[in-house]
C-alpha positions, 0 to 999 in steps of 0.5 A: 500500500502507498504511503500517502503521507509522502505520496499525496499529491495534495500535501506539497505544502508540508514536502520537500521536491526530494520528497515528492519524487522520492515517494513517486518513484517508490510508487513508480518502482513498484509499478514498473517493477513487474514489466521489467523484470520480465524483460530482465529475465528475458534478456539473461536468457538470451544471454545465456543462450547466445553465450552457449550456442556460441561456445557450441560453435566454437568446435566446428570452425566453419562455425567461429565466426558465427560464434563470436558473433553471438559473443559479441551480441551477447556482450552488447547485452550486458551493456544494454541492461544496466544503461536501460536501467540508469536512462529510466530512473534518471528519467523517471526522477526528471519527470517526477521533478517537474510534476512537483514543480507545475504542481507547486506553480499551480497551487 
């Protein structure tokens, strides 16, 4: 259950801005968290098979260069995933923070 006492979108008289988006990206976090551990779970998959049909690939050598292909793919992957990660939160802080602010102009 949310904690309105933070998260009251009413309350901003008695909240700093750090407070407001701090209690909407929980909110926020607890919303999304589901829909990306999906695709979290379905990206380490596909890592994991890229990685072993790689390395599978490896023993026929008309085959490496395919293998290290998926090597390479794969590693890609690795980067993809915590960048993913950092571009929503800083996103997601940034719109949160100019919520509070056109809420506190209009109030």
């Amino acid at each position: 259950m949310p904690n309105t006492e933070c998260c009251n979108d009413t309350n901003h008289s008695t909240q700093t801005r750090d407070e407001y988006v701090t209690g909407k990206m929980r909110q926020h976090t607890r919303f999304y968290k589901k829909i990306f551990q999906l695709l979290y779970t379905l990206n380490d998959f596909l890592l994991g098979l890229w990685f072993l049909i790689g390395s599978i690939f490896f023993y026929f050598e008309p085959l490496k260069t395919w293998g290290v292909t998926l090597f390479v793919i794969a590693s890609l992957q690795f980067v993809l995933k915590p960048t993913i990660r950092l571009i929503h939160e800083i996103d997601a802080k940034r719109y949160y923070g100019r919520k509070y602010d056109e809420e506190i102009r209009n109030t």
